[in-house]
C-alpha positions as CSV (number, residue, x, y, z in Angstrom):
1,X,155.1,175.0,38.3
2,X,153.9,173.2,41.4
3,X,151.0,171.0,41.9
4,X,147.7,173.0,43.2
5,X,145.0,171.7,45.9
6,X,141.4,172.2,45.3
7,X,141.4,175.5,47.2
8,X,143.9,176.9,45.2
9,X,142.2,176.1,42.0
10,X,139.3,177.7,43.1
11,X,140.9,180.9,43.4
12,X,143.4,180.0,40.6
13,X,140.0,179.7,38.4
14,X,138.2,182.8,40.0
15,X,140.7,185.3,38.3
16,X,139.6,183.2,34.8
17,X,135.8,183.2,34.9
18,X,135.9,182.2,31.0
19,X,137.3,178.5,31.3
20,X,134.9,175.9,30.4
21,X,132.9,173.9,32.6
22,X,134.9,170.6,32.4
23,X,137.8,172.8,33.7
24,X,136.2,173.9,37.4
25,X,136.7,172.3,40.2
26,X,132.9,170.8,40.4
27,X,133.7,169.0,37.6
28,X,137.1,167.6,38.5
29,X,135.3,166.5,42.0
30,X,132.4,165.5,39.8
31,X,134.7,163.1,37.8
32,X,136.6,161.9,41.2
33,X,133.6,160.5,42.1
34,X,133.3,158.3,39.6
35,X,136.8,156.7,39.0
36,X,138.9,159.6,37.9
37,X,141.8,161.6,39.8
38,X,142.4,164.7,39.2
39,X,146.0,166.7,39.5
40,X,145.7,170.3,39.3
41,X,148.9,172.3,37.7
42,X,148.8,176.5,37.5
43,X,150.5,179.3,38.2
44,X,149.0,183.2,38.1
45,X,148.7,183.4,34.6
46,X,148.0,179.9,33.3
47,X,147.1,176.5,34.5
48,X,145.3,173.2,33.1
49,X,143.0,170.3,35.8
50,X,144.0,166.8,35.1
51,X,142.4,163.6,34.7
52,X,143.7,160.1,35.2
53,X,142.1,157.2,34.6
54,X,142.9,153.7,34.9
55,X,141.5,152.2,30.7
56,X,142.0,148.8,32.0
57,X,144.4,146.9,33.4
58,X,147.9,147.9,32.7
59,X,147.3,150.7,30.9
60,X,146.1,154.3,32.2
61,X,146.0,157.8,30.9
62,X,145.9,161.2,31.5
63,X,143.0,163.7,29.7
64,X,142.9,167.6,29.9
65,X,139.3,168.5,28.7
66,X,138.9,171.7,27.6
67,X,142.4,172.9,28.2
68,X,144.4,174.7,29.5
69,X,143.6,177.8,30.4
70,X,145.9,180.5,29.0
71,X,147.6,178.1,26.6
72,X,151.0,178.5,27.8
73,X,151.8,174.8,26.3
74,X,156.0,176.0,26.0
75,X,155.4,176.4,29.9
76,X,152.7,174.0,31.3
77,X,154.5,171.2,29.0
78,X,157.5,170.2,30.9
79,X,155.4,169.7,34.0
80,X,152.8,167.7,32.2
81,X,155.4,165.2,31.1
82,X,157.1,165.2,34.3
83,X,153.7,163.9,35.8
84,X,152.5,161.6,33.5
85,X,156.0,160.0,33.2
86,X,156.0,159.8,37.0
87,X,152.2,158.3,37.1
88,X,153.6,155.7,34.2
89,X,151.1,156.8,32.2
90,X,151.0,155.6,28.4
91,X,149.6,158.2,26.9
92,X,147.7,161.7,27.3
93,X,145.1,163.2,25.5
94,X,143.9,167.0,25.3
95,X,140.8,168.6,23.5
96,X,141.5,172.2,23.6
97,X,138.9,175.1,24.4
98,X,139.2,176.1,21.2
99,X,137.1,176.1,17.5
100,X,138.8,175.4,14.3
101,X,136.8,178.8,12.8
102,X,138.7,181.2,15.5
103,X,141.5,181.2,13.3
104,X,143.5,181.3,15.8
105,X,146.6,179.0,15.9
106,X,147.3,176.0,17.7
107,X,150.9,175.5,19.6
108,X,151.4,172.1,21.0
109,X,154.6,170.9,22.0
110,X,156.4,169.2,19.8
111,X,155.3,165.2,20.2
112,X,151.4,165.3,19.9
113,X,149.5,163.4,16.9
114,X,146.1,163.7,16.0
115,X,143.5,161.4,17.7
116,X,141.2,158.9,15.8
117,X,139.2,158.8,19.5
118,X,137.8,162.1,20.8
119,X,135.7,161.8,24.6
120,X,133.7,165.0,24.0
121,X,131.5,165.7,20.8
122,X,133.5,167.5,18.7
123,X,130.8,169.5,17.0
124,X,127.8,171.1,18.1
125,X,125.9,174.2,17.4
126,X,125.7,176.8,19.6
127,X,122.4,179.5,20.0
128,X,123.1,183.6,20.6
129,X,121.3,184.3,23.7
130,X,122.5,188.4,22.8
131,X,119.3,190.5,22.4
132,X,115.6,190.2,23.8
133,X,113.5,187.0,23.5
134,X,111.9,188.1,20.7
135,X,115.3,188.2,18.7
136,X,116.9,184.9,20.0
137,X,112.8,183.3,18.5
138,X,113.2,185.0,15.8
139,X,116.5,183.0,15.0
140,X,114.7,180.1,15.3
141,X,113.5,177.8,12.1
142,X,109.7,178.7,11.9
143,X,108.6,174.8,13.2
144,X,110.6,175.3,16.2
145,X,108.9,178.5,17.1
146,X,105.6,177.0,16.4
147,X,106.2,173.8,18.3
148,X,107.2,175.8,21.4
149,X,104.0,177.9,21.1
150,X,101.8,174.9,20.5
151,X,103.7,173.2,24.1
152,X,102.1,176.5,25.9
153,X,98.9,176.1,24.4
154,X,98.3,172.5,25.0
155,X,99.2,173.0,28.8
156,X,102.8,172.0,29.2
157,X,104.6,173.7,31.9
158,X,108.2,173.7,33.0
159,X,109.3,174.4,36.6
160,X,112.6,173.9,38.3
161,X,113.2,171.3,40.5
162,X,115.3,169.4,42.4
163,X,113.6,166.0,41.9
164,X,116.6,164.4,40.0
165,X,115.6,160.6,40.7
166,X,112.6,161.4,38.4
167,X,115.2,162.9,36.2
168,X,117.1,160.0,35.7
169,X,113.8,158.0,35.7
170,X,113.0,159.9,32.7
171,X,116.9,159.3,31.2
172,X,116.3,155.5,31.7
173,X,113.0,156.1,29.4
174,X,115.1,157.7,26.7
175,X,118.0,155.6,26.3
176,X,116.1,152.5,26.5
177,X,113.5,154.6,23.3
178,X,116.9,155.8,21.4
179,X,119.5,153.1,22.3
180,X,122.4,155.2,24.5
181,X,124.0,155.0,27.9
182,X,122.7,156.8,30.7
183,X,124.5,157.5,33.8
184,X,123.4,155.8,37.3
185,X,121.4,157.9,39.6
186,X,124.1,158.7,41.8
187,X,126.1,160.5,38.8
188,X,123.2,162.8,38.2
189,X,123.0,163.8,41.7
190,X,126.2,164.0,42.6
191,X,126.2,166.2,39.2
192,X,123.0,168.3,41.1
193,X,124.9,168.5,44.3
194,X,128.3,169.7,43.4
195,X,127.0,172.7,40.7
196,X,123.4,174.1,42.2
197,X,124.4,175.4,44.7
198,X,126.7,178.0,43.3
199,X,124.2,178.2,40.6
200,X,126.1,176.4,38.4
201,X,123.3,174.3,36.9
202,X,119.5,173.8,36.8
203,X,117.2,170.8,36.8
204,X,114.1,171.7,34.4
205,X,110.8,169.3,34.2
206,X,108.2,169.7,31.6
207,X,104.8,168.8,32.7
208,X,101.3,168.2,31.7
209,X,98.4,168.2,34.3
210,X,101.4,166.8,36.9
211,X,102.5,164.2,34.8
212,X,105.9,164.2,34.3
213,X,106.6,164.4,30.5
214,X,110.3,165.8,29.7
215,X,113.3,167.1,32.0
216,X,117.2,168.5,31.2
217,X,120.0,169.3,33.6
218,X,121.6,172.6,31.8
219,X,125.3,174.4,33.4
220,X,126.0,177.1,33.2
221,X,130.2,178.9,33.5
222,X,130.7,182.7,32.9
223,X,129.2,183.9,30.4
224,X,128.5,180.2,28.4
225,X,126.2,177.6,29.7
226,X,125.5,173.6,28.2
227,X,122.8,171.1,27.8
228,X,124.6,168.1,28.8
229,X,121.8,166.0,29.8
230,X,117.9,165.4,29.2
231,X,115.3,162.8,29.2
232,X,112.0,162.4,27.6
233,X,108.8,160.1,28.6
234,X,106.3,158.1,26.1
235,X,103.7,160.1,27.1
236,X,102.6,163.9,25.0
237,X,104.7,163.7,22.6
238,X,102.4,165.4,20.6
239,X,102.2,168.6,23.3
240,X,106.2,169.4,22.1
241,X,107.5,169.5,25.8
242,X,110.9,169.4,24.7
243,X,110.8,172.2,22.8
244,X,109.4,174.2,25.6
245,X,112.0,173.0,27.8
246,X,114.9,174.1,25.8
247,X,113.4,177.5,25.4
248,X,113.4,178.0,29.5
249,X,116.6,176.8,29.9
250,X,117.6,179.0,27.4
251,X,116.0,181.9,29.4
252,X,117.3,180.3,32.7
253,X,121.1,180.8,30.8
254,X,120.0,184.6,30.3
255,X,118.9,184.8,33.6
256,X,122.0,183.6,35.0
257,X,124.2,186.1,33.1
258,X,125.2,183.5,29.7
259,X,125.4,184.9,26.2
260,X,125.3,181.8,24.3
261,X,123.9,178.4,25.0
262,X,125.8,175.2,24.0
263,X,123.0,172.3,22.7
264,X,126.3,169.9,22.7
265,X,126.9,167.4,20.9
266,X,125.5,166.7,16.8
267,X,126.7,164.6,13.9
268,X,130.4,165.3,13.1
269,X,130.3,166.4,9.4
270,X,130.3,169.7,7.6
271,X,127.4,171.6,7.0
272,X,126.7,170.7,3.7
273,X,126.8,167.1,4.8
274,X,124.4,167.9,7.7
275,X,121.7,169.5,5.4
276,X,122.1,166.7,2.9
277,X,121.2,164.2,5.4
278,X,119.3,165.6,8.6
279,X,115.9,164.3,7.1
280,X,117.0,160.4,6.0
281,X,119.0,159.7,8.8
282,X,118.3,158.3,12.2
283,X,121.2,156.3,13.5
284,X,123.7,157.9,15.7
285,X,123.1,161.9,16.7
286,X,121.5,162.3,13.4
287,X,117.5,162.3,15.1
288,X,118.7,164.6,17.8
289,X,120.1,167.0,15.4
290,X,117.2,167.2,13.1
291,X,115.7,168.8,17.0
292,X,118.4,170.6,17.6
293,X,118.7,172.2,14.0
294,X,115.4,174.3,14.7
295,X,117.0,176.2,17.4
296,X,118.9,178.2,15.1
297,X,122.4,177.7,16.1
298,X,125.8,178.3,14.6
299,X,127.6,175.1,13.9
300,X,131.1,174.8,15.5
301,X,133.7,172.2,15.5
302,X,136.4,172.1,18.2
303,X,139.8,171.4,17.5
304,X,141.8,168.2,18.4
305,X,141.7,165.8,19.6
306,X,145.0,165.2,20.0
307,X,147.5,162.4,22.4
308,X,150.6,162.4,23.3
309,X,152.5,159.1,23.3
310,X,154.9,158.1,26.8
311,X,154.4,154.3,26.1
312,X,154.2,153.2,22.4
313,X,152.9,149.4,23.3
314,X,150.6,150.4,25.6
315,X,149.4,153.2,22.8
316,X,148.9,150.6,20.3
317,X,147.0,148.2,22.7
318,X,144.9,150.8,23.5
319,X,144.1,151.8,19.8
320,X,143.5,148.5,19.2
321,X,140.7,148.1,21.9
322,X,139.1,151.2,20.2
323,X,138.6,149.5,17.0
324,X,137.5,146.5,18.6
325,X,134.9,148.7,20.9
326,X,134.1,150.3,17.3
327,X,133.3,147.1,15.6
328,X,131.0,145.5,18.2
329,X,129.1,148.4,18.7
């Protein structure tokens, strides 16, 4: 099964418009921009994008996110070896397009362990765009409704734009308010660049009399589309923009041709565990799921992670600088 170029993928992906969005091309370019490399494996019926990444020094790995596409693992395995063992890689690591609740079996190759370390979120909840407007609100917890109401009558609006310096202005606002990373500007444009233009993704701004109060960058692939990224000011906070927002992206995602809109990324426990604790906790994804709760959702866990070892020394090392991350954190 050879190796693919871009322009191959393309049309390689075209005849699959169901793969997720870490799997198109946008994003592999998106991810090449910003210290990754990406190889690119596929025949007709099945195929799977790569990325390679340097950890630090002396030890990299491969990743397949949200892969492969057709899960032919008995034939996109042997190839997958071949290039990691040719890269000198120590390990690689897959989390499968796939939720545990499919019932649907796994088949790895033989030689993958389960992962303590996943990259993606491995739960979320996801919100049924199927229907009118009034039955996608109506799946809605009664607050969220009313907060999204109240955000129309206090004067918020939300527009599209293509302002994504004031996006990221906004991102910088929130993560220094809730304590987590943010991207540089140049990741969020670059981000803007690569998918908008296909129509890929949409920049959203809540405001309030011109002031700039919330903003999200939402994707959308075939029929599914993902809030990956949003940001929030000090300002309103009473005038709900955020929940506002949401809802038009939501109905951008309609627009656009989606079914079902992915709020990505919540606390990784079972249900019961989730409604135990949503209203007592704040540390971690806890507050953000207490927000995204009220959109009514179904809660789904992915399967994996999973690595495959090449390098055993170089596996350990590598587990041992996730614990170490874990503990300074």
């Amino acid at each position: 099964m050879p190796v693919i170029t871009p322009a191959q993928w393309d049309e390689f992906t075209y005849q699959h418009p169901k793969i997720h969005l870490l799997q198109t091309r946008a994003w592999g370019d998106l991810k090449t921009a910003f210290g990754w490399r990406v190889v690119r494996v596929g025949a007709e019926e099945y195929g799977v994008q790569i990325l390679i990444r340097r950890i630090f020094p002396g030890i990299s790995m491969a990743y397949i996110p949200k892969g492969p596409i057709g899960q032919q693992w008995e034939t996109l395995s042997p190839e997958i070896d071949a290039l990691c063992k040719r890269q000198g890689l120590a390990f690689i690591k897959i989390e499968p397009d796939q939720w545990e609740a499919d019932n649907q079996p796994i088949i790895l190759p033989n030689g993958f362990i389960c992962s303590i370390h996943s990259i993606q979120p491995p739960r979320t909840t996801i919100v049924n765009l199927q229907g009118d407007e009034k039955t996608i609100m109506g799946g809605m917890k009664q607050k969220t409704r009313y907060n999204i109401n109240l955000a129309l009558k206090k004067g918020v609006v939300v527009h599209a734009t293509s302002d994504v310096k004031l996006f990221h202005s906004l991102m910088e606002i929130t993560g220094e308010r809730d304590q987590f990373g943010v991207h540089n500007l140049n990741y969020y444009q670059t981000a803007y660049d690569l998918f908008h233009p296909c129509g890929g993704c949409e920049l959203l701004l809540a405001q309030y009399e011109d002031e700039p109060l919330a903003a999200l960058m939402a994707f959308a692939q075939g029929n599914r589309a993902w809030y990956l990224y949003g940001g929030s000011s000090n300002l309103h906070r009473d005038r709900m923009p955020n929940y506002l927002l949401q809802w038009e992206a939501m109905r951008w995602a309609r627009a656009v041709g989606c079914n079902e809109y992915d709020l990505w990324g919540i606390p990784d426990v079972n249900e019961e565990a989730l409604e135990k604790n949503f209203l007592a906790r704040e540390d971690g994804l806890w507050s953000v799921y207490r927000f995204k709760r009220g959109f009514g959702g179904e809660v789904r866990r992915s399967v994996g992670p999973w690595d495959k070892i090449y390098n055993p020394v170089l596996y350990r090392l590598y587990q041992l600088w996730l614990r170490a991350r874990k503990v300074e954190a």
